[in-house]
VOBA-501927 format. One record per residue (C-alpha): residue in one letter; x, y, z. Coordinates in steps of 0.001 Angstrom, whole numbers, padded with zeros to 6 digits, always signed. Example, Ala and Ser with C-alpha at 12.3 -4.5 7.8 and 13.67 -1.06 7.14 Angstrom:
A+012300-004500+007800
S+013670-001060+007140
REM end
This chain:
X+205141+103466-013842
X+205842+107355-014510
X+202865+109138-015217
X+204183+110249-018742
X+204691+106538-019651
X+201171+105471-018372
X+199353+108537-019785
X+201056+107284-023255
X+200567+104034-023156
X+196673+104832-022364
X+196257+107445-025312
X+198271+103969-027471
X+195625+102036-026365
X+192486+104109-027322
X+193709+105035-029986
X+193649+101242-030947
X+190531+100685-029630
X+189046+103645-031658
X+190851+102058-034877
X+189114+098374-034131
X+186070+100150-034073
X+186049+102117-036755
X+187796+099047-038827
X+184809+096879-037809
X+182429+099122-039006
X+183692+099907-042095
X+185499+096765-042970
X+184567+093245-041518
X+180297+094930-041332
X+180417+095944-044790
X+178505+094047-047162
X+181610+095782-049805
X+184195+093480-047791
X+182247+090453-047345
X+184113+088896-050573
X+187191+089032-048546
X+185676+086905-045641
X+184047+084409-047892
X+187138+084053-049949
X+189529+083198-047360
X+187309+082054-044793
X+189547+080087-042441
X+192618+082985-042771
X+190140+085966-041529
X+188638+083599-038433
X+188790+085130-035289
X+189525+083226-032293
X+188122+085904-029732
X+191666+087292-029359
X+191733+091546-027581
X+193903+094136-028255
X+196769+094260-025352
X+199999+097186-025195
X+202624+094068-024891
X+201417+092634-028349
X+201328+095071-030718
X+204141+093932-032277
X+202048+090452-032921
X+198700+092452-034153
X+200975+094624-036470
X+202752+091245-038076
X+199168+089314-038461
X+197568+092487-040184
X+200541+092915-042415
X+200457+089252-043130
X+196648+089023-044011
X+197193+091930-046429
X+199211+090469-047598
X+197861+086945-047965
X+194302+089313-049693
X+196829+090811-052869
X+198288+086975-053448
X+201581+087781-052380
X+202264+084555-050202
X+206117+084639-049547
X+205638+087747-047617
X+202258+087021-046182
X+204459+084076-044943
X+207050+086007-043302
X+205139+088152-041558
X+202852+085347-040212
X+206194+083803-039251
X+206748+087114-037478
X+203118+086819-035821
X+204192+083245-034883
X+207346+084240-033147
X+205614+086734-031208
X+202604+084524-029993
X+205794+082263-028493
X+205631+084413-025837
X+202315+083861-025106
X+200434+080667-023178
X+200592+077478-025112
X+197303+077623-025225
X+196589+081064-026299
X+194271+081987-028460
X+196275+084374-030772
X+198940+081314-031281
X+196046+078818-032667
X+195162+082100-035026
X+198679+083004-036414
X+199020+078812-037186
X+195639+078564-038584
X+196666+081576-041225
X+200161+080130-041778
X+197799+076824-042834
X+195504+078252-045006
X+198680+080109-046622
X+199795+076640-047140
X+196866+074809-048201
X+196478+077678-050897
X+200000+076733-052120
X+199421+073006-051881
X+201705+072463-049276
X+200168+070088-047677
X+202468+068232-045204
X+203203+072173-043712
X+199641+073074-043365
X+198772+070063-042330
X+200916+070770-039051
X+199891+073871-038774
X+196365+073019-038077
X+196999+070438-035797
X+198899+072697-034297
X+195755+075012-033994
X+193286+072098-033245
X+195281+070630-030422
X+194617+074244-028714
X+191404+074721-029194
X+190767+071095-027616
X+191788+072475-024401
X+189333+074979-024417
X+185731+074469-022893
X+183675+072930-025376
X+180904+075614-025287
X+183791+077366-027122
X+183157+077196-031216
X+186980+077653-031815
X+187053+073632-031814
X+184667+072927-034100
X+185948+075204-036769
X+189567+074130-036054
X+187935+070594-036991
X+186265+072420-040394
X+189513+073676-041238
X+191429+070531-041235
X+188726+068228-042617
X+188874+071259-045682
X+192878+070185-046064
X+191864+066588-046145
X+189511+067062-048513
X+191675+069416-051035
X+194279+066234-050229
X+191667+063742-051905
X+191741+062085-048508
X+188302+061977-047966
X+187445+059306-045556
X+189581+061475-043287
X+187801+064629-044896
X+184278+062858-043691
X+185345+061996-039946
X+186581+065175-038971
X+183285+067067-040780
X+181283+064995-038869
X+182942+065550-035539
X+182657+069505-036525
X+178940+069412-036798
X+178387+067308-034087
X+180640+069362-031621
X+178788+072060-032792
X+174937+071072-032687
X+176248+069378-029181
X+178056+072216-027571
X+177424+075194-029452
X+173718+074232-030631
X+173205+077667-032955
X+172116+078012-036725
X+174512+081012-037229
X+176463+081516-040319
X+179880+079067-038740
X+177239+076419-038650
X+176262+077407-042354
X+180031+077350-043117
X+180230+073731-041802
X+177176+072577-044284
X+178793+073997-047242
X+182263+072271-046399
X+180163+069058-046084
X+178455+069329-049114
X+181829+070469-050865
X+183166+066994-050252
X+179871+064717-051314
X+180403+066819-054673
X+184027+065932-055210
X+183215+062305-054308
X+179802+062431-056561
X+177491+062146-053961
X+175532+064570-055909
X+171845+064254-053777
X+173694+064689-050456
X+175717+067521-052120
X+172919+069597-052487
X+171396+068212-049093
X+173700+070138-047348
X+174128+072986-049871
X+170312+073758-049274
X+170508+073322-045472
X+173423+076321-045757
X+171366+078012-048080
X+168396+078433-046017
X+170604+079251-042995
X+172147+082466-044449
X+168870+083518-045828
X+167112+083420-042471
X+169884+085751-041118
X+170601+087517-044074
X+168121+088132-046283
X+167667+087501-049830
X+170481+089468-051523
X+173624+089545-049075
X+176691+087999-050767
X+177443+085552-048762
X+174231+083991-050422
X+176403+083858-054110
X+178922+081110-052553
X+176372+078996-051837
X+174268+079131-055184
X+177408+078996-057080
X+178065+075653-055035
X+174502+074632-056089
X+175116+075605-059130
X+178036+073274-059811
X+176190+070441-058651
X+173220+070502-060744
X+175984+071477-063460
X+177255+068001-062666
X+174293+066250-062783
X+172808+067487-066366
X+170592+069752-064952
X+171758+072844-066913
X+168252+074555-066366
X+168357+075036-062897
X+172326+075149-062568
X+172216+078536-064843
X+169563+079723-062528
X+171486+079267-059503
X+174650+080865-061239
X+172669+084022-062583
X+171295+084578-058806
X+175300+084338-057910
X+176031+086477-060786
X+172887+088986-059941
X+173857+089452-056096
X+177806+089818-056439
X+176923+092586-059034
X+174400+094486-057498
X+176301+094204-053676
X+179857+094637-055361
X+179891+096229-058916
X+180975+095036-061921
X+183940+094817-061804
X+184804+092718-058690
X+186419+089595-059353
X+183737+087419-057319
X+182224+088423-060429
X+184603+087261-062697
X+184793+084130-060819
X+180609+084039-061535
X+180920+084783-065368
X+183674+081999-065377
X+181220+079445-063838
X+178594+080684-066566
X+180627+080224-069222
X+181395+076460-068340
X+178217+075454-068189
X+177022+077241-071633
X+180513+075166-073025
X+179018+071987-071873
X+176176+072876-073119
X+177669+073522-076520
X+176329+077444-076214
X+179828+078221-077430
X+178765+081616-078883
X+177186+082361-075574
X+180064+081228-073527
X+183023+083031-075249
X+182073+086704-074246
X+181692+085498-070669
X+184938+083805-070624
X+186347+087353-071950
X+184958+089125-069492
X+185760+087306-066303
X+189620+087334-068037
X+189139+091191-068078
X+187862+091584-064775
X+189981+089483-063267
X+193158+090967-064846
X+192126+094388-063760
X+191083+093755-060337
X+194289+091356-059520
X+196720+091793-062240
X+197918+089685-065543
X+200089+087494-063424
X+197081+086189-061121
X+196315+082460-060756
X+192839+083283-061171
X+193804+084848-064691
X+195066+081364-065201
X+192201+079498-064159
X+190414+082122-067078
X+192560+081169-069423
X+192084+077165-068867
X+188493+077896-069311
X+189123+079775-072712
X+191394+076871-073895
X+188789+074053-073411
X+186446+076474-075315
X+188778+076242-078121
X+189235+072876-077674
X+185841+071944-077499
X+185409+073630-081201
X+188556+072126-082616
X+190793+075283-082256
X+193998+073214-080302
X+196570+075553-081436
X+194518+078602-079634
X+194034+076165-077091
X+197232+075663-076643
X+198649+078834-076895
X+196044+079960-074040
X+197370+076744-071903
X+201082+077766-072341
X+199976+081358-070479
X+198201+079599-067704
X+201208+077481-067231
X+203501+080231-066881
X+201381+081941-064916
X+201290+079022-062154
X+204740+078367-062447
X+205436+081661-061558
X+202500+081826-058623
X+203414+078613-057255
X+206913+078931-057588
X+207626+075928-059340
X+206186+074066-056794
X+203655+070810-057524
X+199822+072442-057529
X+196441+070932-058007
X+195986+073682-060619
X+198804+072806-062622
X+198732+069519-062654
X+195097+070198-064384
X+196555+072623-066882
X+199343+069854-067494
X+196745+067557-068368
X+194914+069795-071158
X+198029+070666-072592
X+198841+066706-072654
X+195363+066653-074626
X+195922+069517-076615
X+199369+068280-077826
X+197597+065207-078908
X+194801+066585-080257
X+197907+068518-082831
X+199340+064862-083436
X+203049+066202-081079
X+202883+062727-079425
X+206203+063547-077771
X+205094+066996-076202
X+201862+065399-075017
X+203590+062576-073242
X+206113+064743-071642
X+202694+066836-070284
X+201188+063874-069245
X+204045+062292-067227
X+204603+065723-065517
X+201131+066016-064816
X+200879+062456-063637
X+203847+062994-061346
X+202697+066064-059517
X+199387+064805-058958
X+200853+061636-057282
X+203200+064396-054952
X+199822+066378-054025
X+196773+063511-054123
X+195697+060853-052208
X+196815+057661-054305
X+193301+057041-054669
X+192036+060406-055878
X+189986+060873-059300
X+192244+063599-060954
X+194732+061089-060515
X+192621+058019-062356
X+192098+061344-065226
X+195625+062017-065204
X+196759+058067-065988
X+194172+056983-068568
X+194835+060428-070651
X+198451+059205-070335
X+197712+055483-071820
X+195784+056849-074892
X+198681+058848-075494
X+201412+055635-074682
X+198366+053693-077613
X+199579+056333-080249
X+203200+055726-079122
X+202686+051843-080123
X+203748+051396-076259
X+200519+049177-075201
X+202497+047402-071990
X+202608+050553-070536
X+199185+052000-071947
X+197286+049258-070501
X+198861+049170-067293
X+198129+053059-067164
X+194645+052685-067614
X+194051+049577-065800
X+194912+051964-062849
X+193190+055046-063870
X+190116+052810-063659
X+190663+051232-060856
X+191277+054594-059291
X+187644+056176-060807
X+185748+053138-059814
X+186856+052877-055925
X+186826+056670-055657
X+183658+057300-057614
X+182013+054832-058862
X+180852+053271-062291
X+177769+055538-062677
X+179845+058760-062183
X+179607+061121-065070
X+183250+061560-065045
X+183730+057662-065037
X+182125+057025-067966
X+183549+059388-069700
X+186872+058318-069438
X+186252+054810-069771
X+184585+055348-073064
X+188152+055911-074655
X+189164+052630-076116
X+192836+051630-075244
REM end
């Protein structure tokens, strides 16, 4: 190689290596930035891949991408993971920096409900990391990943096996209590919540719990995910008292470790506010609503699916105190708002603002509106869910009281002989949420 060439290439590459440093310290080690790991946990995983000369070009795209992915601008967080993708083509089959690029483009996809894509995509990623030695952790947190699809899918028997295999590949193999093994628990105890396994929930919430404390300390943010989690469960369960303590102890770290106005803490005063609604603390509730909404539109912009998801929480505020038309005025700006951040496309999120607008409507007496919510909502969430998952059950019984007011009882009771059916098998009669909605008389 002429000297020139190989004098600049090794300036290139210590420069780079200067940059990683320096990134490290001041990026992935700062407490600041740790909102940005725990909020897109499975895009920001490293699998152990080094800087090299030939792959810039793949580094450059991956960066780009993962900025991008951070600001919520997925179409070109997608192309430039596509990019990243191309590029690791060139590489072994079973390279490490291929599993990464597909593991982002998954997550990507997950966040945008396409399933079926991400769902390739990690397979994709698990089937190389199952060539690797076992004493490697990149398979059990290829395993985490996936069983976290699966479980956003409704398809949680799936969800459970491939959790399971995670943890035991990794108290097998890898056999240390570091914060991946923490990361494990809380996906665990993320699925016995959603299928109202509420004592094993907080099981594995606790074990995580204790986990980051020992290596953390009391007040490191990656703490807040966790009692939030906690939180929610004992917000489940009736047991408002200790869920508000668990969400002020969120609340307290994410503001002390990263200010006001971050929107982890938005996302905290949101959680707040839902449990003061349920506990009919409306007056208590509303200014935390308004204040997540303004953090979260400063910090990420009106057009932000989390400024929907602030703006659902507002409506069922109204709701719950008879205010449907501010309700529904609220609802119609979280809709276009996920129209517009989806693009159209059949979401989770959607299909749950659907269904309060299908409530609000009849709430107003528009029969006609509210069915035409309802059988949208209805139809996404059988494109998205597992036939058998509880937002679905939700989604048809709200859609037979509103076929009762219509006078159309063939259809109402077939509706909610199915939305039961649904509840019961996924859930079970003594869930909260199953009782609730069998309560309406059809």
């Amino acid at each position: 190689m002429n000297p020139k060439i190989q004098e600049s290439a090794k300036d290139l590459l210590e420069r780079l290596q200067r940059f990683q440093k320096s990134f490290k310290a001041k990026v992935l080690d700062n407490p600041k930035f740790k909102w940005y790991q725990r909020g897109v946990w499975a895009v920001t995983l490293s699998y152990a891949a080094y800087l090299a000369i030939q792959s810039i070009p793949y580094y450059t795209a991956i960066g780009e991408g993962e900025s991008l992915y951070k600001a919520g601008q997925y179409p070109e967080a997608e192309r430039k993971f596509k990019a990243a993708l191309l590029e690791a083509e060139k590489f072994s089959p079973t390279d490490l920096r291929k599993a990464k690029v597909m593991n982002n483009l998954a997550e990507l996809y997950r966040q945008e409900a396409r399933y079926p894509e991400g769902l390739h995509m990690y397979e994709g990623s698990l089937e190389i990391a199952r060539k690797l030695p076992k004493t490697r952790p990149e398979l059990a947190l290829s395993l985490h990943n996936l069983a976290t699809l699966y479980r956003d899918m409704g398809r949680y028997a799936d969800a459970e096996k491939t959790y399971a295999e995670a943890l035991s590949v990794w108290d097998r193999e890898i056999k240390k209590d570091d914060l991946n093994r923490a990361a494990l628990l809380n996906g665990i105890g993320k699925l016995k919540r959603d299928e109202g396994r509420y004592p094993e929930a907080e099981k594995y919430y606790k074990q995580a719990l204790a986990i980051k404390q020992k290596l953390l300390g009391g007040s490191d943010v990656e703490l807040a995910a966790v009692l939030d989690n906690l939180g929610g469960v004992y917000r489940d369960e009736g047991r408002f008292k200790e869920s508000e303590a668990m969400y002020n102890k969120a609340l307290l770290i994410d503001r002390t470790v990263l200010g006001k106005d971050h929107p982890y803490v938005g996302t905290d005063l949101n959680n707040l506010a839902g449990l003061y609604r349920d506990e009919k603390r409306y007056k208590e509730a509303r200014p935390l609503y308004e204040q997540g909404l303004a953090i979260r539109k400063q910090a990420l912009g009106d057009k932000h699916a989390l400024v929907a998801k602030s703006y659902s929480g507002l409506a069922e505020l109204e709701s719950a105190q008879g205010n449907y038309k501010q309700a529904l005025k609220l609802l119609q700006q979280a809709h276009d708002i996920q129209n517009r951040s989806y693009f159209n496309n059949p979401h989770p999120d959607t299909a749950t603002t659907l269904d309060l607008l299908g409530n609000a409507y009849l709430n107003l007496g528009d029969i006609k509106s509210a069915k035409i919510a309802l059988d949208q909502c209805v139809s996404m969430r059988q494109k998205v869910l597992a036939a058998n998952h509880p937002d679905l059950g939700v989604a048809l019984i709200d859609r037979a009281r509103c076929e009762h007011d219509m006078n159309d009882e063939v259809n109402a009771e077939k509706d909610f002989a199915q939305g039961k059916e649904i509840l019961i098998q996924a859930l079970g009669t003594d869930h909260p949420l199953t009782r609730r909605m069998l309560a309406y008389k059809v």
